[in-house]
Short mmCIF file of the C-alpha atoms (twelve columns), coordinates in Angstrom:
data_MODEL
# 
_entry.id   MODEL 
# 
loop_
_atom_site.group_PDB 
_atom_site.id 
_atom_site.type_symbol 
_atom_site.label_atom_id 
_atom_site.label_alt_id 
_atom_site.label_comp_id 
_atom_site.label_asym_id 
_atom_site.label_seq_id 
_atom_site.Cartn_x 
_atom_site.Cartn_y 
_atom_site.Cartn_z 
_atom_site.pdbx_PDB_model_num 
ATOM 1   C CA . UNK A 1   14.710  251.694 148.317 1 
ATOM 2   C CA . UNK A 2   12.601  248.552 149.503 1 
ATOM 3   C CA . UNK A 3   13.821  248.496 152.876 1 
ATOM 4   C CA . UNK A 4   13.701  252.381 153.239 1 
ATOM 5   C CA . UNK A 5   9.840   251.966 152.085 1 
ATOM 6   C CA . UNK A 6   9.509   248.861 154.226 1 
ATOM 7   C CA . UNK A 7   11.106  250.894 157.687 1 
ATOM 8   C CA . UNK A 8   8.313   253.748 157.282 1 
ATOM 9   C CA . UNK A 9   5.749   250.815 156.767 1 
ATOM 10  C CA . UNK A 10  6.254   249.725 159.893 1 
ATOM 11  C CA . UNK A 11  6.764   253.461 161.393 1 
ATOM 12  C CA . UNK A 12  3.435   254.103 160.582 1 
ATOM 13  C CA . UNK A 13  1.835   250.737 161.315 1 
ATOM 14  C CA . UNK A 14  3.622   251.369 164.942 1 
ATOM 15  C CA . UNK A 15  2.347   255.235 165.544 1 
ATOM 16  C CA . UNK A 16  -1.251  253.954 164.364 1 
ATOM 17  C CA . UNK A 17  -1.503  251.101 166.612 1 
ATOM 18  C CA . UNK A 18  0.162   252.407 169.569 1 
ATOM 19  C CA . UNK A 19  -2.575  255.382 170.181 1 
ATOM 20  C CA . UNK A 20  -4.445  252.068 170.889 1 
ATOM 21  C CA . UNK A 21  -1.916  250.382 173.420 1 
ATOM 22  C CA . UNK A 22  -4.404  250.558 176.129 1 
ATOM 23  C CA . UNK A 23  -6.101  247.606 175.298 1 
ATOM 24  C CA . UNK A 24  -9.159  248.470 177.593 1 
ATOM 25  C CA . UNK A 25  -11.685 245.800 178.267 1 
ATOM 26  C CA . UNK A 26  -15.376 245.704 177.638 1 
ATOM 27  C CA . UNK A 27  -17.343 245.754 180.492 1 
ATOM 28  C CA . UNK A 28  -15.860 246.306 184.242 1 
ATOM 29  C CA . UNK A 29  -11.841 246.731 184.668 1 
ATOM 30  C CA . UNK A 30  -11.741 243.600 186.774 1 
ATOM 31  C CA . UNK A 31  -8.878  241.014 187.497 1 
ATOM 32  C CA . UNK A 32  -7.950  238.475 189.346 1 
ATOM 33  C CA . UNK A 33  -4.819  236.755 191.188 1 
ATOM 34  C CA . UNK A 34  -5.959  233.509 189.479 1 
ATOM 35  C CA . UNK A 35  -5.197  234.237 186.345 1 
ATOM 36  C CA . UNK A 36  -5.905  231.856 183.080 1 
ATOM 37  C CA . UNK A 37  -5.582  233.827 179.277 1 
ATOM 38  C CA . UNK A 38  -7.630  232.607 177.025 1 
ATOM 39  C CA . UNK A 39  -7.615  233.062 173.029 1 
ATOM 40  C CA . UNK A 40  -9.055  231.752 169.654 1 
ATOM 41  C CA . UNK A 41  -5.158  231.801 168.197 1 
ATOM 42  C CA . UNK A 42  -6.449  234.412 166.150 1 
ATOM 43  C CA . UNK A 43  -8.360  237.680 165.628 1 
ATOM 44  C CA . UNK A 44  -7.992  241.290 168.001 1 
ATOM 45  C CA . UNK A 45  -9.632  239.148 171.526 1 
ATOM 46  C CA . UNK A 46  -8.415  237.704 174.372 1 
ATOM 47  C CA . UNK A 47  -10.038 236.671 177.739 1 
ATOM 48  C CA . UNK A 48  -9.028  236.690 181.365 1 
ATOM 49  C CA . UNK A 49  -10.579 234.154 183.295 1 
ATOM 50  C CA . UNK A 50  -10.320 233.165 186.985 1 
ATOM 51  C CA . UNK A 51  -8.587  229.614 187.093 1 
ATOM 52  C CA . UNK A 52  -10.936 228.838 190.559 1 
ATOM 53  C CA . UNK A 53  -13.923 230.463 189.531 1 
ATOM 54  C CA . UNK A 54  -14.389 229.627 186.273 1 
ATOM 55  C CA . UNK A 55  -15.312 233.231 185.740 1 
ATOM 56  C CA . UNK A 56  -14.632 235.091 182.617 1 
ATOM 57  C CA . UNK A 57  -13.217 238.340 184.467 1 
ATOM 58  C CA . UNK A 58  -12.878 240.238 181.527 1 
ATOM 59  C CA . UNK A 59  -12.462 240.416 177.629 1 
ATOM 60  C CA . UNK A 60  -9.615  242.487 176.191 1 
ATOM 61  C CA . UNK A 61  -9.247  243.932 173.074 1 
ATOM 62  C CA . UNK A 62  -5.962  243.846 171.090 1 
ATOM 63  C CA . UNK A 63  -5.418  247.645 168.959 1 
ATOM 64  C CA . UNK A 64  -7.050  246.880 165.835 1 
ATOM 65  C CA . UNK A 65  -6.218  248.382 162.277 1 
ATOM 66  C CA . UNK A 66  -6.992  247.205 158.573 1 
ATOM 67  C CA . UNK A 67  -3.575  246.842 157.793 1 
ATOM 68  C CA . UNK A 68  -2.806  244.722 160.673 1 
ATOM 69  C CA . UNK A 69  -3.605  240.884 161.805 1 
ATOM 70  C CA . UNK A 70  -2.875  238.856 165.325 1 
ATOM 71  C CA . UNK A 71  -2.072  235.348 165.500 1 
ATOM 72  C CA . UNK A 72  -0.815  233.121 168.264 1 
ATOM 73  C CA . UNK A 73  -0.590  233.776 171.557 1 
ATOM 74  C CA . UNK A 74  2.747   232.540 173.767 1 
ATOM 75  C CA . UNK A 75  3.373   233.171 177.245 1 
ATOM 76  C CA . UNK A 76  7.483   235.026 177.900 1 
ATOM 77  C CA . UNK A 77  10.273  232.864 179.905 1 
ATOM 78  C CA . UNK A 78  10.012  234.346 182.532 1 
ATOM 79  C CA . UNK A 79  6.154   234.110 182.644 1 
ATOM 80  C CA . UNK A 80  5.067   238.020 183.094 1 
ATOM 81  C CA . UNK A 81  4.316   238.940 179.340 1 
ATOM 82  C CA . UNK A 82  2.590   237.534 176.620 1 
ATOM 83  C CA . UNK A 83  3.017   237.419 173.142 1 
ATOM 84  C CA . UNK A 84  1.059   237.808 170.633 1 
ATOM 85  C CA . UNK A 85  2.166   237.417 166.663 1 
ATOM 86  C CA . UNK A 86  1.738   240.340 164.674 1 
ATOM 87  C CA . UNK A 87  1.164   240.777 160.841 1 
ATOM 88  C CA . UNK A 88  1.053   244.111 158.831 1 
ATOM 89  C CA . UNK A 89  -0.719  243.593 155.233 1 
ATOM 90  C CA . UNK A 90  0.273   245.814 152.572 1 
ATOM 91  C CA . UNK A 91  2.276   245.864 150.695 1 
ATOM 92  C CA . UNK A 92  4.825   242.795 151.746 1 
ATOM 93  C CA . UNK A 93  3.187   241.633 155.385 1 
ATOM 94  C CA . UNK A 94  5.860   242.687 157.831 1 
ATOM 95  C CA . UNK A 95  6.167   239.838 160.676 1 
ATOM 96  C CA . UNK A 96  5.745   241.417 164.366 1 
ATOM 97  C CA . UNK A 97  4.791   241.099 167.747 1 
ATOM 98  C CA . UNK A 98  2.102   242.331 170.367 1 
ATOM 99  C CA . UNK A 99  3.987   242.208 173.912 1 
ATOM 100 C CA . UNK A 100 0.897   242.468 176.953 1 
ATOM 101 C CA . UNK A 101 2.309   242.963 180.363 1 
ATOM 102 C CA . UNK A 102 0.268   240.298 182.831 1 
ATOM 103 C CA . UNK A 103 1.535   241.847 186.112 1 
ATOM 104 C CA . UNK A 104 0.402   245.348 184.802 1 
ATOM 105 C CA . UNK A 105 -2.382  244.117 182.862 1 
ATOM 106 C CA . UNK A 106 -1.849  246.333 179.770 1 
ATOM 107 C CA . UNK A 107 -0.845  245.718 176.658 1 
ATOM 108 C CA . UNK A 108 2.841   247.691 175.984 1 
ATOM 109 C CA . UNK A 109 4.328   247.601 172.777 1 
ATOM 110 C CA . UNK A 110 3.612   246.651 169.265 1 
ATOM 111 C CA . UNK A 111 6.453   246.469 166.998 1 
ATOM 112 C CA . UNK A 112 7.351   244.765 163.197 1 
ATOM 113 C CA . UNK A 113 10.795  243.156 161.838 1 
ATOM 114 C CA . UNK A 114 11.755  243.532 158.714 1 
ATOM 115 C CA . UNK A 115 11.419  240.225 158.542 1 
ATOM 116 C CA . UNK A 116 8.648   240.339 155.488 1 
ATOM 117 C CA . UNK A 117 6.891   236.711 155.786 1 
ATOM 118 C CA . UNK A 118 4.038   237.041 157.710 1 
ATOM 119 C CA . UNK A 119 3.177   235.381 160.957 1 
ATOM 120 C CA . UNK A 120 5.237   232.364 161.817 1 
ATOM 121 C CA . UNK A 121 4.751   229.674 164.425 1 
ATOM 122 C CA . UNK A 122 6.691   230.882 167.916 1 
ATOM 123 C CA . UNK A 123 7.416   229.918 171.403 1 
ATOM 124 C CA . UNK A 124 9.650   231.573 173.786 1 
ATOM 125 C CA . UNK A 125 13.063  230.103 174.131 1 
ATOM 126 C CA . UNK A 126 13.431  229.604 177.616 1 
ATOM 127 C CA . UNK A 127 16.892  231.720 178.042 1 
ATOM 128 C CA . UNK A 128 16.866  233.303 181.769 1 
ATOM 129 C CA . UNK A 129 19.487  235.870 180.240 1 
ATOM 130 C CA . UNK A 130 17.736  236.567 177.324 1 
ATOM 131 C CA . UNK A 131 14.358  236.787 178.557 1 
ATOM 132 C CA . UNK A 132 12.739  237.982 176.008 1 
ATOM 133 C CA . UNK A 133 13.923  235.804 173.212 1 
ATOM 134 C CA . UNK A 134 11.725  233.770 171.325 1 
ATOM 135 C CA . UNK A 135 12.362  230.894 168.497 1 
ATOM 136 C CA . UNK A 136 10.175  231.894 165.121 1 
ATOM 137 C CA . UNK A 137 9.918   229.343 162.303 1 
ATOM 138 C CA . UNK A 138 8.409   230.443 158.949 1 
ATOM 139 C CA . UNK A 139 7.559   227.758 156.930 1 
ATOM 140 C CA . UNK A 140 8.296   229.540 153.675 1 
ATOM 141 C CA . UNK A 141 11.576  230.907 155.048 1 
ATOM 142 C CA . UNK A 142 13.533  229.151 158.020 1 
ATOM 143 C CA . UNK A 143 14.219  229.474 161.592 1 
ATOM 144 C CA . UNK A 144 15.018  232.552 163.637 1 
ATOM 145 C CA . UNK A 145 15.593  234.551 166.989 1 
ATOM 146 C CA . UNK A 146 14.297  237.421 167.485 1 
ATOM 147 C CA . UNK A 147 14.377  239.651 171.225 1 
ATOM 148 C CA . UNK A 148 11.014  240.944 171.267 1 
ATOM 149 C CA . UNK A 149 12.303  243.251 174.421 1 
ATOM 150 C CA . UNK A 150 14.877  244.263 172.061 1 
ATOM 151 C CA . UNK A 151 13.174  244.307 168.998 1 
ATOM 152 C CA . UNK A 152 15.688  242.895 166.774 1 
ATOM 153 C CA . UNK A 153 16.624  239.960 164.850 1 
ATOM 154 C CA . UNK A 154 19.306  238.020 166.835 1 
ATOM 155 C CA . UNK A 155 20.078  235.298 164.613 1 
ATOM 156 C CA . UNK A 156 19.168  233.403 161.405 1 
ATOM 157 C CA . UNK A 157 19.207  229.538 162.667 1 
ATOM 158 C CA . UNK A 158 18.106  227.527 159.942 1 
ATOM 159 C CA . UNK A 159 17.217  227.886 156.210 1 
ATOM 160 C CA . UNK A 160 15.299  224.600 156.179 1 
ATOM 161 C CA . UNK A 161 11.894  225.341 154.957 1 
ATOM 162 C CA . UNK A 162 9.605   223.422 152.809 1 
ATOM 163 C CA . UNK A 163 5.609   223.892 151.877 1 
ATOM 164 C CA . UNK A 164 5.176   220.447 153.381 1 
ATOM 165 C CA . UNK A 165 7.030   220.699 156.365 1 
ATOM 166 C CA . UNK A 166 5.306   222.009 159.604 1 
ATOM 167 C CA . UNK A 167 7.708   222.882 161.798 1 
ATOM 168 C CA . UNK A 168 6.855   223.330 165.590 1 
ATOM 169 C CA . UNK A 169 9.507   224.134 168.671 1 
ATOM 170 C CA . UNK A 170 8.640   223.190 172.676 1 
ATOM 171 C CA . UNK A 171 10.579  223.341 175.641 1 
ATOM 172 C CA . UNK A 172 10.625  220.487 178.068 1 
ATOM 173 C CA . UNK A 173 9.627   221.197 181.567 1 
ATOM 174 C CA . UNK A 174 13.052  220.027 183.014 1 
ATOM 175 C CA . UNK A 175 14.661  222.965 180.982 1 
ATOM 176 C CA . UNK A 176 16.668  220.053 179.747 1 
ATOM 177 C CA . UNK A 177 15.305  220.250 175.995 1 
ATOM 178 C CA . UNK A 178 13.963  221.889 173.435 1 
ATOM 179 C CA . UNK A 179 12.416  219.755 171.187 1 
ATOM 180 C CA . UNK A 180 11.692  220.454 167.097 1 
ATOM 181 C CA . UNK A 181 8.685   218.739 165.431 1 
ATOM 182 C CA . UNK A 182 8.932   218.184 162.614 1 
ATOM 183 C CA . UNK A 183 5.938   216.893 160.271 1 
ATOM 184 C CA . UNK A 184 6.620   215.687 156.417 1 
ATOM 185 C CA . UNK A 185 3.067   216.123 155.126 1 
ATOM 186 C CA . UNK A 186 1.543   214.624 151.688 1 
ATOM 187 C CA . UNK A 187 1.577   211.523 150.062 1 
ATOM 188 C CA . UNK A 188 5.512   211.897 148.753 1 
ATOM 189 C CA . UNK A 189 7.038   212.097 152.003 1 
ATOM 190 C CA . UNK A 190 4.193   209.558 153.730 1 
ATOM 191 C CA . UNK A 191 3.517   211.659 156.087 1 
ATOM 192 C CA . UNK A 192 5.582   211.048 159.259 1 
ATOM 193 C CA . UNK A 193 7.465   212.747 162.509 1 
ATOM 194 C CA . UNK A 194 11.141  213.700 163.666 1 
ATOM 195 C CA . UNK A 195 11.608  215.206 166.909 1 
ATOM 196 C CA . UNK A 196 15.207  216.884 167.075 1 
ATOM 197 C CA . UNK A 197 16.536  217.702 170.715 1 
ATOM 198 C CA . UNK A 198 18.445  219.979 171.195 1 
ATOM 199 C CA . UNK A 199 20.479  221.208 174.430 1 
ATOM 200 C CA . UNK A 200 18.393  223.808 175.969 1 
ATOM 201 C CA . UNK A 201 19.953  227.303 175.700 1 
ATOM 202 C CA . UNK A 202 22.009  225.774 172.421 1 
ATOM 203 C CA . UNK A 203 20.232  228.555 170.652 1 
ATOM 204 C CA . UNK A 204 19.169  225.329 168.191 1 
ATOM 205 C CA . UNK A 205 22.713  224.407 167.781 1 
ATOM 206 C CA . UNK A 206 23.802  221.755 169.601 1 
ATOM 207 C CA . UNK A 207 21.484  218.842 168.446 1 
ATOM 208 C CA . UNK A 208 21.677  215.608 170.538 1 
ATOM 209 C CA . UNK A 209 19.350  213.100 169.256 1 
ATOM 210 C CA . UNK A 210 16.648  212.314 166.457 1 
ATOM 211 C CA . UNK A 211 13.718  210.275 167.200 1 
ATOM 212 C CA . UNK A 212 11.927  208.618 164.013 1 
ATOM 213 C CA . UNK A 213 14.295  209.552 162.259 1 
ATOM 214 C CA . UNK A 214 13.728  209.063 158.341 1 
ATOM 215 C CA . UNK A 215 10.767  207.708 159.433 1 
ATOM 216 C CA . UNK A 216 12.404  204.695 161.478 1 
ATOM 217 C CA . UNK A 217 9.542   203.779 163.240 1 
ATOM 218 C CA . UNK A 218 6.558   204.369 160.867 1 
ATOM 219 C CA . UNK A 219 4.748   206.841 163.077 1 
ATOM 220 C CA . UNK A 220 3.022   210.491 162.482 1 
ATOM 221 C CA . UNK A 221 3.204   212.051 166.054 1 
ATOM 222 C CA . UNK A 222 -0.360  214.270 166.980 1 
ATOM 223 C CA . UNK A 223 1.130   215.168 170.368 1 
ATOM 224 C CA . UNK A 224 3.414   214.696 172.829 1 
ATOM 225 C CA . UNK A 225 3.674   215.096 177.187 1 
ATOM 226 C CA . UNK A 226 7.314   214.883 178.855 1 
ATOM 227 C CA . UNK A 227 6.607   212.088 181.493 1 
ATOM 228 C CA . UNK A 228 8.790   212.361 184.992 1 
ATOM 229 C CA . UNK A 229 10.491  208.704 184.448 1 
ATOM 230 C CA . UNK A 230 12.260  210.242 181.598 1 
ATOM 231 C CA . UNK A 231 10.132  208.969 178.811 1 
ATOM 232 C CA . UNK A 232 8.407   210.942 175.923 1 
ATOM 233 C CA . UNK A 233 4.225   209.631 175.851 1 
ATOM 234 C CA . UNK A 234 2.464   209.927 172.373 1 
ATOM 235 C CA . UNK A 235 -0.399  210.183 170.513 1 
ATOM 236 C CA . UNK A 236 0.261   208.955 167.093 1 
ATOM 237 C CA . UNK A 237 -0.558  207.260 163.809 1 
ATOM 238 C CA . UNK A 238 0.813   204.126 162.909 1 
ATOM 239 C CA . UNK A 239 2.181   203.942 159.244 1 
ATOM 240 C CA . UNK A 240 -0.126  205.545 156.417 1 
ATOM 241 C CA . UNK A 241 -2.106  207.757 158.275 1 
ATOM 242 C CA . UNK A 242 -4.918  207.659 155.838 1 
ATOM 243 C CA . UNK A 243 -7.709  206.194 157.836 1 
ATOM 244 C CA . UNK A 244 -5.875  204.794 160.798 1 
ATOM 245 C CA . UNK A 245 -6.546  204.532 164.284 1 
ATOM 246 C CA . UNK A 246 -5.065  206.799 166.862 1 
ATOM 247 C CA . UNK A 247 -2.716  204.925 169.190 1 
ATOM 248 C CA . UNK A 248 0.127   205.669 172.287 1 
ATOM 249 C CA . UNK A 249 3.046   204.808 173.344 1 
ATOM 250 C CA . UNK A 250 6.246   206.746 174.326 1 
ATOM 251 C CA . UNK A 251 9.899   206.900 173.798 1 
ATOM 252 C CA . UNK A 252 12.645  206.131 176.216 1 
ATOM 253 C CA . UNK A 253 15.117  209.314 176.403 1 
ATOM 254 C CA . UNK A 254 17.888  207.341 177.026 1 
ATOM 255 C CA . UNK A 255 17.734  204.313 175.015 1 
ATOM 256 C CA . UNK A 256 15.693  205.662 172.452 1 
ATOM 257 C CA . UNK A 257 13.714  202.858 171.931 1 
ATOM 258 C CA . UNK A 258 10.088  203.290 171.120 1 
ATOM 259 C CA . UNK A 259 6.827   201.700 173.037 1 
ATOM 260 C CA . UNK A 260 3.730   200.988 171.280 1 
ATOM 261 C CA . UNK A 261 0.593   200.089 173.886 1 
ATOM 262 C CA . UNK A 262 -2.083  198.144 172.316 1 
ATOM 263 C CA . UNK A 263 -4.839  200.785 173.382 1 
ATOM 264 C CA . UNK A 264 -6.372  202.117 169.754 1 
ATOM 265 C CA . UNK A 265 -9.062  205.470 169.714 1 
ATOM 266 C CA . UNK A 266 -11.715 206.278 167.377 1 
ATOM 267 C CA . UNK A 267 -10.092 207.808 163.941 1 
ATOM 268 C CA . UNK A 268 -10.109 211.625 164.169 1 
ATOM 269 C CA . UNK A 269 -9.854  214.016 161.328 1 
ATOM 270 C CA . UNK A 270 -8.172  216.438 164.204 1 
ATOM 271 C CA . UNK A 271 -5.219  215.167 166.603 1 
ATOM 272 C CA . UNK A 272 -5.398  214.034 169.993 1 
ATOM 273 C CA . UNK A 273 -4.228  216.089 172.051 1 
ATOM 274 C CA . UNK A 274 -2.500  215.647 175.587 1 
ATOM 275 C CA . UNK A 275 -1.777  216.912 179.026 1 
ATOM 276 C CA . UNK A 276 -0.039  215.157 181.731 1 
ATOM 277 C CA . UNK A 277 -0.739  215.143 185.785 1 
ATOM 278 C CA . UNK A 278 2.599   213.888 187.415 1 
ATOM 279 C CA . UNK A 279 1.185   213.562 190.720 1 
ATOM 280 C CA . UNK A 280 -1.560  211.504 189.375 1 
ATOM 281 C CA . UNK A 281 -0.077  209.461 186.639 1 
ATOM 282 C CA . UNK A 282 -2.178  210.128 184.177 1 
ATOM 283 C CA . UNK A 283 -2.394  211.751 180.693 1 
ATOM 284 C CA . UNK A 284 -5.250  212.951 179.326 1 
ATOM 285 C CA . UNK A 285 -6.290  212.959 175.991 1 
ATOM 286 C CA . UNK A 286 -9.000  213.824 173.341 1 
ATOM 287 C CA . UNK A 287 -9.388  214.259 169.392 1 
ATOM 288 C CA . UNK A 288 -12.616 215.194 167.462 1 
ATOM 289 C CA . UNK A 289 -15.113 214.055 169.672 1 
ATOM 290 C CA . UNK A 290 -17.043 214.141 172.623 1 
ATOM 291 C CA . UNK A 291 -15.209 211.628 175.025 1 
ATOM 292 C CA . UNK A 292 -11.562 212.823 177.189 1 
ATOM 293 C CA . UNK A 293 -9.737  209.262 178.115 1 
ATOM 294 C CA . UNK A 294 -7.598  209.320 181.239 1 
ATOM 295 C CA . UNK A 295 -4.884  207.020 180.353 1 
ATOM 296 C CA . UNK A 296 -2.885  205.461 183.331 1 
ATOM 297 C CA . UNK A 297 1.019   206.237 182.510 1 
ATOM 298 C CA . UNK A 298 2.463   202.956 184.267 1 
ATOM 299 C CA . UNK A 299 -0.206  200.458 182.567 1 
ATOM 300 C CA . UNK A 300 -1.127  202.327 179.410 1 
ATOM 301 C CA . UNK A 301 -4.667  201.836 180.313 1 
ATOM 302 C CA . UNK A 302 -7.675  203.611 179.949 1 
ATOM 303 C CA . UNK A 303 -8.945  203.975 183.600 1 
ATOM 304 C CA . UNK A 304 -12.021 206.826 183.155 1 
ATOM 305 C CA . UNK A 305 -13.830 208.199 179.827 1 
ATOM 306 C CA . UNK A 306 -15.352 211.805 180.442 1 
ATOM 307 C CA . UNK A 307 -18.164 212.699 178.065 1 
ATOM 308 C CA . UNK A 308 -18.197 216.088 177.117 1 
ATOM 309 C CA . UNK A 309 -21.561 217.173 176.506 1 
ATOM 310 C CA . UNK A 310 -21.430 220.156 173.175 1 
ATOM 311 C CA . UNK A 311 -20.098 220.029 169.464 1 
ATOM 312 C CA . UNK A 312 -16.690 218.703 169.552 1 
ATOM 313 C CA . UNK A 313 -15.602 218.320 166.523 1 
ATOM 314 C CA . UNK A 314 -12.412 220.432 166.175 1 
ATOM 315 C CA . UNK A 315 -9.293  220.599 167.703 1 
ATOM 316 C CA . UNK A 316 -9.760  220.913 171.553 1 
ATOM 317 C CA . UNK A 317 -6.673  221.819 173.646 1 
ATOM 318 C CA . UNK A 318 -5.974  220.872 177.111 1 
ATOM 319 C CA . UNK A 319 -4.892  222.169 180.706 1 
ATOM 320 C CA . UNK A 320 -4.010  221.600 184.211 1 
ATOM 321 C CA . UNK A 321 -4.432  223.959 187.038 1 
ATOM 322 C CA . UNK A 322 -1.096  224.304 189.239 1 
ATOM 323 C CA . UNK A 323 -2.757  221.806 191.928 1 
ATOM 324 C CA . UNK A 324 -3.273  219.060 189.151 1 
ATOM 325 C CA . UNK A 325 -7.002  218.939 190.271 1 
ATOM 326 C CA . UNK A 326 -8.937  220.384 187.561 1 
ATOM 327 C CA . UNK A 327 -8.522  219.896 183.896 1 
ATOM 328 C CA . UNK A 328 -9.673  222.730 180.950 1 
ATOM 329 C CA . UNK A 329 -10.949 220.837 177.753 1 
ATOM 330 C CA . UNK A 330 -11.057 224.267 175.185 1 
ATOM 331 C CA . UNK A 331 -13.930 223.437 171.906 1 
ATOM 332 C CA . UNK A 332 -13.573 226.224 169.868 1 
ATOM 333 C CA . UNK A 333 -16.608 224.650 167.671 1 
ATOM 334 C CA . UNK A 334 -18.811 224.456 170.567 1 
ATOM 335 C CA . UNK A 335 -17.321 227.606 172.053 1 
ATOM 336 C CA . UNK A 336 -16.821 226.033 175.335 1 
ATOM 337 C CA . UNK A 337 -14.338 225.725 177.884 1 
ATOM 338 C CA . UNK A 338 -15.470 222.408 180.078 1 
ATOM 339 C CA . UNK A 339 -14.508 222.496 183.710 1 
ATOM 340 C CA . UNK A 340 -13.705 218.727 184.786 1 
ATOM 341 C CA . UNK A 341 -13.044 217.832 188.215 1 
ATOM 342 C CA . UNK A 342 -9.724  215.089 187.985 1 
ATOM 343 C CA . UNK A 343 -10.758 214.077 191.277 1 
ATOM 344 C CA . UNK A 344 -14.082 212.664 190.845 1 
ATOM 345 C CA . UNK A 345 -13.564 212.475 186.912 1 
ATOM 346 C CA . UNK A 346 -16.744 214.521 185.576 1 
ATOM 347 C CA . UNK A 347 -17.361 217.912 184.081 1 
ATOM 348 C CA . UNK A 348 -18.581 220.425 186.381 1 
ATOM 349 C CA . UNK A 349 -18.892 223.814 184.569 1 
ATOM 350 C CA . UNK A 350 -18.953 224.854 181.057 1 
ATOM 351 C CA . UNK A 351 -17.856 228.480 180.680 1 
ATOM 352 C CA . UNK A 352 -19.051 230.375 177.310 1 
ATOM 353 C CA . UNK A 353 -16.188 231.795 175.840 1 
ATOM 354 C CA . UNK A 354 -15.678 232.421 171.626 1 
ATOM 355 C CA . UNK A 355 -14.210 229.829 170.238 1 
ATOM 356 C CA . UNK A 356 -11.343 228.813 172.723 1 
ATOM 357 C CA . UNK A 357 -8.011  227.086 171.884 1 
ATOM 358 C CA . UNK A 358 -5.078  228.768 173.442 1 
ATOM 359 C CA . UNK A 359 -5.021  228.699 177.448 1 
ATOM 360 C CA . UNK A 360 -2.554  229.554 179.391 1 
ATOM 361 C CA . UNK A 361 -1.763  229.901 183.207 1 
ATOM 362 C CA . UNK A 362 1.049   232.172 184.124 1 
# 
C-alpha cells in the first residue's frame, strides 16, 4: 500500500512540475557558444554566463512547487545535459532528478525514484555506454546507480552508510579512476580521509587501492587535483584537525607513498579548495579568505598570492577555462564570481551573481 501511495506521489509531483518544463529565463532569451553554468548548489536558479565575456547571459528558473526542492548540480558523461538533484517533501521525500538539455537549452524531464531518502550527493559515472548513469550516495542509506535517461534504479552498490561518514565520488580526468572520499568525522573516529580507487567503469566493484587507509598517514584531505606525472596533490590537515594549519603534498599512484611539502596556510574554518593548470604547472588554491596561492607543482612553492578584494569567508570553488588562461574564484558570501587573469596573475572582473559555488564548463 506504501509503494502504491508512494508511485502516485511522484505521478503527481511529475504532472505538476512538468507544465513548468520550460524553464524560461528572466529577461532576454539569450545564449552563448561560450557557455559556463553557474549555481548556488541549491534553490530553483541557475545562470548562464559567457566564459569570455564574463557576461551573465541569462538566469533560468528551475519549475518550482511547495512540495518539491533542488540540490546539486552535475554536468552528464557525455557533457550535453545537466543534472540537477531533485527532492519531493511530503510525506516520505522521494529522491529525483531535474535533467536540462545544454545543446537545446531547455530543461526536459523531471522525474522521482522510489528511492525515499532525499537528495544524495551525485556525480555522473563516466560510462560512454551508459551515458546517462550516475553514482548516488545517501549518507543515511548507501550507494547506488541510477540511469537518469532511463529513470530507474540500476543497482544497489554499497550499504555502507554512517551519520559521520561523508561520502563523495570523482572521476579522474584520465578515465583511469574513480575515486571515493571518504571522511570519518567527530572526535571518535579523529577525523581523517580514505580515498578508494576503483577501476573506472567497475561500476564501484573492482577496488584497486586505499590511500590513508585506517588513517595510515594522519591526514584529513580538504581537496584533491589529479596531477599529469601520475601523482594525487592535496590540501590537507595534519593529525587532529582541531586548530591546525592547512598544508600540501600529494600521493604517488604507483608507489603509494605520501609527500608532505613544508608550505603551511592560514587555518580555515572552510577547506581549501583546488584546481590544477597542466600546461602551467600550477595548482591553485584558496580557503576562507581573501588571498588565492598559485602553488608551483614541481617545487611545492608558492610563486604568486592574488588578493581577492570582497567577503570571503565561505567556501569558494574554483575553475579553469579550456585555454588554462583564466581562473573563476566563486564567493557565495560575497556573491561574486572574480575573473583572474593566470597570465599576469591579478583579478580583472568581478561578475555579480547570487551566491555562486557550482561552475561548470561543458
Amino acid at each position: 500500500m506504501f509503494k502504491k501511495c508512494t508511485k502516485i506521489l511522484n505521478i503527481l509531483l511529475i504532472i505538476i512540475l512538468t507544465l513548468g518544463c520550460n524553464s524560461s529565463p528572466t529577461g532576454p532569451n539569450n545564449s552563448t557558444e561560450n557557455k559556463m553554468y553557474v549555481y548556488s548548489n541549491s534553490g530553483n536558479t541557475f545562470y548562464l554566463v559567457d566564459y569570455k565575456t564574463y557576461e551573465v547571459v541569462k538566469e533560468i528558473q528551475l519549475p518550482v512547487s511547495d512540495t518539491v526542492s533542488y540540490d546539486g548540480m552535475q554536468i552528464s558523461t557525455n557533457r550535453d545535459y545537466l543534472f540537477f538533484g531533485a527532492q519531493g517533501q511530503f510525506p516520505n521525500p522521494p529522491s529525483g532528478f531535474a535533467i536540462y538539455n545544454i545543446k537545446k537549452e531547455k530543461l526536459e524531464n523531471i522525474f522521482f525514484t522510489e528511492l525515499n531518502y532525499g537528495i544524495g550527493y551525485f556525480i555522473a559515472a563516466e560510462n560512454k555506454s551508459e551515458p546517462g548513469l550516475v553514482y548516488v550516495h545517501f549518507r543515511d542509506y548507501g550507494t547506488y546507480s541510477i540511469d537518469l535517461f532511463e529513470q530507474k534504479v540500476k543497482e544497489f552498490i554499497s550499504d555502507e552508510h554512517s551519520f559521520v561518514l561523508d561520502k563523495r565520488i570523482y572521476n579522474s580526468p584520465d578515465g583511469k579512476w574513480t575515486v571515493v572520499k571518504k571522511n570519518w568525522e567527530g572526535d571518535r573516529y579523529g577525523g581523517y580521509t580514505e580515498l578508494e580507487f576503483y577501476t573506472q567503469n567497475s561500476g564501484l566493484h573492482d577496488l584497486q587501492f586505499v590511500l590513508n587507509r585506517g588513517n595510515k598517514d594522519s591526514l584529513r584531505i580538504d581537496d584533491f587535483v589529479f596531477l599529469k606525472e601520475n601523482k594525487l596533490f592535496i590540501t590537507y590537515l595534519p593529525g587532529p584537525t582541531r586548530g591546525a594549519q592547512e598544508s600540501i603534498g600529494s600521493y604517488d599512484l604507483e608507489t603509494k607513498k605520501l609527500f608532505r611539502s613544508s608550505l603551511k596556510f592560514p587555518w580555515s574554518l572552510n577547506p581549501y579548495y583546488t584546481a590544477y593548470s597542466p600546461s602551467r604547472n600550477e595548482v591553485y588554491t584558496i580557503g576562507a579568505y581573501d588571498k588565492l596561492y598559485v602553488i608551483n607543482t614541481d617545487s611545492y612553492e608558492v610563486k604568486d598570492t592574488i588578493t581577492l578584494v570582497g567577503k570571503i569567508t565561505g567556501s569558494s570553488q574554483i575553475l579553469i577555462t579550456p585555454n588554462e588562461d583564466i581562473a573563476f574564484v566563486a564567493s557565495p558570501n560575497s556573491n561574486s564570481i572574480f575573473v583572474i587573469d593566470l597570465n599576469n596573475k591579478e583579478v580583472i572582473k568581478t561578475i555579480p551573481v547570487k551566491e555562486p559555488y557550482n561552475m561548470i564548463i561543458p
